[in-house]
C-alpha positions in Angstrom: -178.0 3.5 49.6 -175.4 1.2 47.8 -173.6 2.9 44.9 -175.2 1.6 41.4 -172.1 1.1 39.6 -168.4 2.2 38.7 -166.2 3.9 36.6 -162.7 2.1 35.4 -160.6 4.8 33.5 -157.4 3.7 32.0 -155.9 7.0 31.6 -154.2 8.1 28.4 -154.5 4.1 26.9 -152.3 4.2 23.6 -149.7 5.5 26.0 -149.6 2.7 28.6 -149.7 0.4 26.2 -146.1 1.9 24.6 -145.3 1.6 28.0 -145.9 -1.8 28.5 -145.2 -3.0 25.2 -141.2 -0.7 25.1 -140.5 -1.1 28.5 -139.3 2.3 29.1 -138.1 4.1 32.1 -140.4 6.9 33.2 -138.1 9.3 33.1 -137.9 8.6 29.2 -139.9 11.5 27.2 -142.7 9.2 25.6 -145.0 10.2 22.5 -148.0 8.5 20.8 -148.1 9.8 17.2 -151.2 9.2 14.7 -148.9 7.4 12.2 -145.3 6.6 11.2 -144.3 10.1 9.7 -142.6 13.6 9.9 -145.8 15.6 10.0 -147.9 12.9 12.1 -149.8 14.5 15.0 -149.0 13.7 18.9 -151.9 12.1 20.4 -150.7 11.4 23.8 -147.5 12.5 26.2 -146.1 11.0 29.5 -145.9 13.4 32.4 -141.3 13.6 31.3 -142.3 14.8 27.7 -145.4 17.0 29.5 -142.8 19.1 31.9 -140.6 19.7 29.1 -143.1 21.6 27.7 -144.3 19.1 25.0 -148.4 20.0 24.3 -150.4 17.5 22.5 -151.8 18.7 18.8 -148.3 19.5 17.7 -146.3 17.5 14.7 -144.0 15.3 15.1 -141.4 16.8 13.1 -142.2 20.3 15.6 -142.0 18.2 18.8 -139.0 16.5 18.2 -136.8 20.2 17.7 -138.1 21.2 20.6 -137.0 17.9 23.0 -134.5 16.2 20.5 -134.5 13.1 23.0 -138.5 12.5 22.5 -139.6 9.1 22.0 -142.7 8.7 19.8 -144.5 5.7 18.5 -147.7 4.5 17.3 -150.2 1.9 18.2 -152.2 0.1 15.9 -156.3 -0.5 16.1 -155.0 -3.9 16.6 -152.8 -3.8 19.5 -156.0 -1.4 21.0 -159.0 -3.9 20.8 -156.2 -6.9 22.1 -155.7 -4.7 25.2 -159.2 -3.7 25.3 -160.3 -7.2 25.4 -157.9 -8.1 28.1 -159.0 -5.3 30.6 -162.3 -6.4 29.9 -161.7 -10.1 30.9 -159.9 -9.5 33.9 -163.0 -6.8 35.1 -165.2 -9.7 34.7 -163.7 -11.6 37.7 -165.4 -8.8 40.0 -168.3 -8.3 37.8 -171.1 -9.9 35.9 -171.8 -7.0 33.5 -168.9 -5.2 32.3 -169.2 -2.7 29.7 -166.8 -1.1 27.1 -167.5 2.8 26.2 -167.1 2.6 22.7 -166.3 6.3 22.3 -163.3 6.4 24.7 -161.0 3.3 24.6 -159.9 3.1 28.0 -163.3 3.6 30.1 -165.3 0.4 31.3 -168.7 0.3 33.4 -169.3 -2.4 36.0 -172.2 -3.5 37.9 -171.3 -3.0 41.1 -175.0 -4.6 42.5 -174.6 -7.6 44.6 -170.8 -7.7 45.5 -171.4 -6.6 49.1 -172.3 -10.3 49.2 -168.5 -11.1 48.4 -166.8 -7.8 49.9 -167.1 -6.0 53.2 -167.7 -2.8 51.1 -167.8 -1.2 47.6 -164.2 0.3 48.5 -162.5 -2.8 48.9 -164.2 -4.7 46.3 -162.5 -1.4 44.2 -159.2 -1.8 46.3 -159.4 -5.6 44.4 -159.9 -4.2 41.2 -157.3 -1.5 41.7 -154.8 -4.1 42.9 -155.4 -6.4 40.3 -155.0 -4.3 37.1 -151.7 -2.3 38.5 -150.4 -6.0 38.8 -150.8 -6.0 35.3 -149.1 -2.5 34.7 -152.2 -0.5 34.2 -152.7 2.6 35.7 -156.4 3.1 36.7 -159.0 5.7 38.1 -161.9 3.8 39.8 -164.8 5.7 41.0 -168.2 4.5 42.4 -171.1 5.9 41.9 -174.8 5.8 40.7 -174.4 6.7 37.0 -172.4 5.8 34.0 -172.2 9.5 33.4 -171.5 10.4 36.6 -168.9 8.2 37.8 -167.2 8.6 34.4 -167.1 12.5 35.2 -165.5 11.4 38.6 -162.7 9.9 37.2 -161.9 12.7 34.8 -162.7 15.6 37.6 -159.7 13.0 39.9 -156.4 14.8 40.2 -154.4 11.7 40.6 -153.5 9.9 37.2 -154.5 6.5 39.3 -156.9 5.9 42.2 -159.9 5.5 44.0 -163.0 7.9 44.5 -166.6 7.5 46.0 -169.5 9.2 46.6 -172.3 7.7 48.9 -175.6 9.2 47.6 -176.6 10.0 44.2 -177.3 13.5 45.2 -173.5 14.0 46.2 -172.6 12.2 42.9 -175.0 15.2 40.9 -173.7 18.2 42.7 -170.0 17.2 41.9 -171.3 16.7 38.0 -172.5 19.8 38.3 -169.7 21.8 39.3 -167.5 19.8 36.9 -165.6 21.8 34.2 -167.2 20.9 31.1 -163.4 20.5 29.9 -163.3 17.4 31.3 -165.8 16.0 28.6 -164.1 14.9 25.0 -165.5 17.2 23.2 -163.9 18.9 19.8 -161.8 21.3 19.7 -164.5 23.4 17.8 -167.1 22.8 20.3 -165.0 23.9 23.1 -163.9 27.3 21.5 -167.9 27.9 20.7 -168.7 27.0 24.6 -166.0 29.9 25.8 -167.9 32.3 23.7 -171.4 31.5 24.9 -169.1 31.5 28.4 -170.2 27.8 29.5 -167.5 26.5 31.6 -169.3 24.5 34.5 -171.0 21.0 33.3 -174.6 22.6 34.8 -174.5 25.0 32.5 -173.7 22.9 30.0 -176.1 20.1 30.5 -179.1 23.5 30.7 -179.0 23.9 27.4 -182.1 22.6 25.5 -181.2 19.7 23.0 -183.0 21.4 19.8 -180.1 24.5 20.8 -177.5 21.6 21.2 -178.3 20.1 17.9 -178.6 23.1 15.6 -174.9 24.8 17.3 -172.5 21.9 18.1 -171.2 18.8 16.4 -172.3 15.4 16.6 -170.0 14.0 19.2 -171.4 17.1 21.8 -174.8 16.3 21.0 -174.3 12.5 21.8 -172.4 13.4 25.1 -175.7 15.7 26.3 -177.8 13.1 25.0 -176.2 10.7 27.1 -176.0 13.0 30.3 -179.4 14.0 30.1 -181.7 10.8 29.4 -184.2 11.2 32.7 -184.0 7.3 33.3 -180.4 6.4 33.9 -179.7 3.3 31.5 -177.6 0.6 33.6 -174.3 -0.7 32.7 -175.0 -2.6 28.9 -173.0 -6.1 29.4 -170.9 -6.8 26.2 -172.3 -9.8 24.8 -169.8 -10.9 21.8 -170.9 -12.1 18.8 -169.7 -15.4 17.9 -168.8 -15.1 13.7 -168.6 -19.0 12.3 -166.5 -19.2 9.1 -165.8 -21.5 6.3 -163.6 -21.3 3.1 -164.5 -23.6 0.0 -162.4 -24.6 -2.8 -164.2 -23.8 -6.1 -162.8 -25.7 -9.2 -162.5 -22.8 -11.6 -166.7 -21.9 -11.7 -167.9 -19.3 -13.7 -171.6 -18.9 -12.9 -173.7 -18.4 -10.1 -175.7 -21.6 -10.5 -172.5 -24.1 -10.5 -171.2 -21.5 -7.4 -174.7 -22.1 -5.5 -173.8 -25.5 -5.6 -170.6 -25.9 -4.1 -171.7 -23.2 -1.0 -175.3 -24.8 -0.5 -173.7 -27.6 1.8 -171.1 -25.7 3.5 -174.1 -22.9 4.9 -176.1 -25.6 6.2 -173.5 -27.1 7.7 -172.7 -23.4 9.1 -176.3 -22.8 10.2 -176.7 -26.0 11.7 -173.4 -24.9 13.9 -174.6 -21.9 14.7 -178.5 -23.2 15.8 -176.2 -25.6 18.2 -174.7 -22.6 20.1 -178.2 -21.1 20.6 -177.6 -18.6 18.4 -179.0 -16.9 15.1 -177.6 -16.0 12.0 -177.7 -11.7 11.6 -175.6 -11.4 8.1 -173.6 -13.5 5.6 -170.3 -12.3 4.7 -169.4 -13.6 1.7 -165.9 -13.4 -0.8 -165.1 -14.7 -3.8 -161.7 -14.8 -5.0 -160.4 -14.9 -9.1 -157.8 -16.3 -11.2 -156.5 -13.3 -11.4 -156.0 -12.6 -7.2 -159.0 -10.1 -7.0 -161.7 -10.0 -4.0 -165.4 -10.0 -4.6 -166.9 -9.5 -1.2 -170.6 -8.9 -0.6 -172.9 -9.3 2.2 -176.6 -10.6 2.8 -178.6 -9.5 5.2 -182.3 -11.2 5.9 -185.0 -10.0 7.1 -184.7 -11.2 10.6 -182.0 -12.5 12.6 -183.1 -16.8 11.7 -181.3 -19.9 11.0 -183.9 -20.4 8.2 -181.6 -21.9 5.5 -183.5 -21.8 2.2 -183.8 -17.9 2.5 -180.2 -17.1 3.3 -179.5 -19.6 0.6 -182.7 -17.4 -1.9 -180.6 -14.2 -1.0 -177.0 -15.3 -2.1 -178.4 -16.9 -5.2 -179.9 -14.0 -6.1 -176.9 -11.7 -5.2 -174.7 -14.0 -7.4 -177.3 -13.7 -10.2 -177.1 -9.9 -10.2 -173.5 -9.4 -9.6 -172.6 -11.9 -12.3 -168.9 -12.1 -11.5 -167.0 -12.7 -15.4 -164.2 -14.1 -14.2 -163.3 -18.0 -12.7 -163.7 -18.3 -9.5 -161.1 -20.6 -7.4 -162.4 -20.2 -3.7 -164.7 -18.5 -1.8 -165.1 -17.9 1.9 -168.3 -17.2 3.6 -168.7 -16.0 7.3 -171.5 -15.8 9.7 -172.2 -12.9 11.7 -174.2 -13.9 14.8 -176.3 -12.6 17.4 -177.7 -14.1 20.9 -181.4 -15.0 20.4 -183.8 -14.6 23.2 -187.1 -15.6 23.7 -189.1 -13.4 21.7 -186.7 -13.6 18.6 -188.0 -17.6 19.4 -191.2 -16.8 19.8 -191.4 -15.8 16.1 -190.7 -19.1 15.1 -193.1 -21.1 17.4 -196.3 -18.6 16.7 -195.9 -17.7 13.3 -194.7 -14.3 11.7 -195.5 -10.9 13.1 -197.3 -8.3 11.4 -195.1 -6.5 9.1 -192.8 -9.7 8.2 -193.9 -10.1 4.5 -192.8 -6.7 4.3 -189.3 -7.2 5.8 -188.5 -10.4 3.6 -189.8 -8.3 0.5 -187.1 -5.3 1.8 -184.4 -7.9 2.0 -184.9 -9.3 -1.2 -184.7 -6.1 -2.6 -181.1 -5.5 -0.9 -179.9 -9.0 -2.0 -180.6 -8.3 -5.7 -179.9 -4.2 -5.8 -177.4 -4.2 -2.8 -177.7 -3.2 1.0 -178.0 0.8 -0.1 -180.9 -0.1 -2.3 -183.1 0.2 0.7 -183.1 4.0 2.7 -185.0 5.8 5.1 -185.5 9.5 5.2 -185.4 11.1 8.5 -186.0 14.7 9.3 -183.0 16.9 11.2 -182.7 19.6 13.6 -181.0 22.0 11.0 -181.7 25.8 9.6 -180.4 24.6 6.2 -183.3 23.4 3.5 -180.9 20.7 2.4 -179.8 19.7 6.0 -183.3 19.2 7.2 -183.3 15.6 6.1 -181.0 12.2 5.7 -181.1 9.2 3.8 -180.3 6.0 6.0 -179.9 2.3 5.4 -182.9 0.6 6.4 -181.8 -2.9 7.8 -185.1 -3.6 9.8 -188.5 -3.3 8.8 -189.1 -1.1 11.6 -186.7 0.9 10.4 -189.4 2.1 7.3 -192.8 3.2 8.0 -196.0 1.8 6.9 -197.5 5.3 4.5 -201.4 5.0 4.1 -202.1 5.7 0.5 -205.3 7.3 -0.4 -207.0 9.6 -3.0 -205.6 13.9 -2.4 -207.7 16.1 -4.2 -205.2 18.0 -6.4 -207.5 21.1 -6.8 -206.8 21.4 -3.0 -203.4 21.2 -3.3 -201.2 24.4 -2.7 -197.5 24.9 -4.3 -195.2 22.3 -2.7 -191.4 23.0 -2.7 -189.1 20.4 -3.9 -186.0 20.6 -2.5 -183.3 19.2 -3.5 -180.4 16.9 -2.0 -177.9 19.7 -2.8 -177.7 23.1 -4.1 -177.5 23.1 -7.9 -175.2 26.0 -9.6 -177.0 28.0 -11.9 -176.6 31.3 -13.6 -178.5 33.8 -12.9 -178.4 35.8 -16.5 -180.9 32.9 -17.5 -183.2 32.3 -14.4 -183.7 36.5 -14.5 -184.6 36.6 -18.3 -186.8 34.1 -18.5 -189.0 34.6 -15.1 -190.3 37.1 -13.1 -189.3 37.9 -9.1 -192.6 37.1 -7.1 -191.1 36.8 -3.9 -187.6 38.3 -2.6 -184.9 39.4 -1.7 -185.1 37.7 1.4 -182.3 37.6 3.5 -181.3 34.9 5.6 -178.0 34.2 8.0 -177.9 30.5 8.8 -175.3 29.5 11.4 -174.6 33.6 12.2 -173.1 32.8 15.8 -169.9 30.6 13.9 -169.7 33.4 11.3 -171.6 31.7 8.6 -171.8 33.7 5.3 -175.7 34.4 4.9 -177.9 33.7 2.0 -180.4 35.7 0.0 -183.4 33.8 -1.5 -186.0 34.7 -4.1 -188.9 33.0 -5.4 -188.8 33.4 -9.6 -191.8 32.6 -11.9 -194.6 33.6 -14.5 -197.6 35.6 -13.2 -198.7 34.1 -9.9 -197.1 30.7 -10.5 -193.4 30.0 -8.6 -191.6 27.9 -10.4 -187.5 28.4 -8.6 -186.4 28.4 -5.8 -183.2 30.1 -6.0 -180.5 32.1 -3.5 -176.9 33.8 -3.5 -174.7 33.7 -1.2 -171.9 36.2 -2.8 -170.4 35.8 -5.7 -172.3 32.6 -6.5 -176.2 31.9 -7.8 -177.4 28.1 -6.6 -180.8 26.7 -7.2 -182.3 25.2 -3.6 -185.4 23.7 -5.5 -188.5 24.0 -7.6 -192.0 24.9 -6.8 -194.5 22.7 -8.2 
């Protein structure tokens, strides 16, 4: 069976990019550090700073007493997307679809499918690859595979810092997953600590646990990682498509309102749009900033319904985000940018069979944003949590789908029972007042959220009149919060 795809792992990224960038003798203690000062942490150290007993996590200040000849600098997000770019173009002159992990910054998925057309086999097609990024003085772990998760757990399980690893059968590929140390994964320091005390070492055990356990015990970065590992259909290697942004800056003769600023920016978007429909593309957002006499920054954004190059709304939604803003001062330029997206041929199809059910809805949600702001239109969502006031989240809704369709109709009140009301976050009360002026009905009732991270607990009652509830209250020590009403 040929392998499905592979793993490139630029190990330790931030500090081969010092590397490159200094030109230092590996025999030179190196250090990355999170910013330019005494108590900055140390990200990364080379294998000369490693044997001298250098750990990562430490301070700067600490690290350097301890090896006075350490080296340590920083790299900026900058430096990190230009090198991440470049790796990325030179992987595309072995492979069609390359792909970027956006959580680690030096691992890349090809598509390995199809280049046993070009190359006697997968292992010298990754000999090229190998060859051709230590020419360019990265250091490199290349394994192939059958899974993104699985090859990537190769290359971290490797014991070489550079190299070449293969597996021929997707069954070999899930037995050396499984005995994996579930170090290996970048998980948080908290998460690791919690996973020795449940005694989880090996990824299989790991990997076991049910999702709802997952969600409601680790943080957000573990529960993405088992996420990933355990979708049932393995997702193929996601090609990065780039968006193309299209910009424009416009000298505005000291304007002060939004209907002489519409003018000036009216010709300059079509122009824009008319671009942008040339490249076969749509039009996803509109960045646009407005600059003072007095050297401030108005900066805003519009986002339509739809990804379209339809020119009268985009042009609706900025006058109307003008109108509400209403900027006082003069304005003396402004720049606008275009935030693009690929269409295909069912964003197209929109256009050549009319509007979808559910589109008058979605240009009524974006109006709303453009005149009230983007945060003007949220979701709720309901969450994994033992908390009341973690069981839900507020999102931004960008997309129609993003908000349900709620069928209204006639509910009997008679039949209603007590409802709680919860609310976004505990409110601090006093608990002199709440006791003096209701009865207990239901309570105490303890309860130990979070008990296995040593969570304090919280005791809850139910206050009111008679048979009627009316708080929703709890302690958790020394303090009295109210979780709600009951209504």
């Amino acid at each position: 069976m040929e392998v499905q795809c592979a793993c490139v792992e630029i190990p330790e990224l931030r500090l081969q990019i010092i590397t490159r960038r200094e030109q230092t003798d590996t025999s030179v203690p190196l250090a990355v550090i999170e910013e330019d000062r005494p108590a900055a942490q140390v990200l990364e150290l080379n294998a000369a700073a490693r044997d001298a007993g250098l750990r990562t996590g430490l301070s700067y200040t600490l690290a350097q007493s301890l090896l006075p000849e350490l080296h340590a600098h920083t790299v900026t997000d900058t430096e990190i997307a230009h090198c991440r770019s470049d790796i990325r173009d030179r992987l595309y002159a072995f492979s069609p679809g390359v792909e970027a992990w956006e959580r680690i910054q030096g691992v890349f998925w090809l598509d390995t499918q199809g280049t046993g057309r070009l190359w006697s086999s997968p292992q010298a097609w990754a000999s090229e690859v190998y060859s051709a990024l230590d020419a360019c003085g990265y250091s490199a772990r290349i394994t192939l595979g059958f899974s993104r998760f699985g090859t990537y757990v190769l290359a971290r399980t490797m014991k070489e810092r550079a190299g070449i690893r293969a597996v021929n059968t997707a069954d070999e590929e899930q037995r050396a997953v499984d005995h994996a140390p579930v170090t290996c994964l970048p998980l948080s320091l908290r998460s690791r600590k919690r996973l020795r005390k449940l005694g989880i070492t090996s990824m299989h055990a790991f990997l076991s646990l049910p999702a709802p356990d997952v969600s409601a015990r680790f943080d957000r970065s573990a529960r993405e990682l088992h996420s990933f590992a355990c979708k049932e259909t393995p997702v193929p290697v996601q090609n990065h498509v780039p968006e193309v942004p299209v910009t424009t800056r416009i000298h505005l003769p000291d304007l002060t309102n939004s209907e002489q600023v519409m003018r000036f920016l009216e010709d300059p978007l079509q122009q824009l749009v008319l671009s942008v429909m040339n490249r076969g593309l749509l039009v996803r957002s509109v960045e646009l900033t407005l600059h003072d006499e007095h050297d401030g920054r108005h900066h805003t954004e519009l986002i339509p319904s739809a990804p379209s190059c339809d020119v009268k709304m985009l042009i609706k939604l900025i006058r109307m985000r003008l109108e509400a803003d209403r900027i006082g001062s003069r304005l003396e330029q402004a720049d606008m940018l275009l935030q693009t997206v690929r269409s295909d041929s069912r964003t197209q199809d929109l256009f050549d069979k009319g509007a979808e059910p559910g589109t008058k809805r979605a240009v009524a949600f974006a109006l709303i944003r453009a005149e009230f702001g983007n945060a003007s239109v949220r979701r709720i969502a309901l969450q994994d949590s033992h908390l009341p006031e973690e069981k839900f989240a507020f999102f931004d809704a960008h997309n129609a789908t993003d908000i349900p369709v709620l069928a209204y109709g006639y509910v009997d009140q008679s039949a209603a029972g007590p409802v709680r009301r919860v609310f976004l976050e505990p409110v601090p009360c006093d608990p002199r007042e709440l006791f003096s002026s209701a009865d207990i009905l239901l309570g105490p009732v303890r309860y130990a959220p979070r008990w296995w991270i040593g969570g304090s607990g919280r005791t809850y009652y139910i206050l009111g009149h008679g048979e009627i509830p009316e708080y929703w209250c709890f302690t958790d020590g020394p303090s009295w919060w109210l979780q709600g009403l009951v209504q």
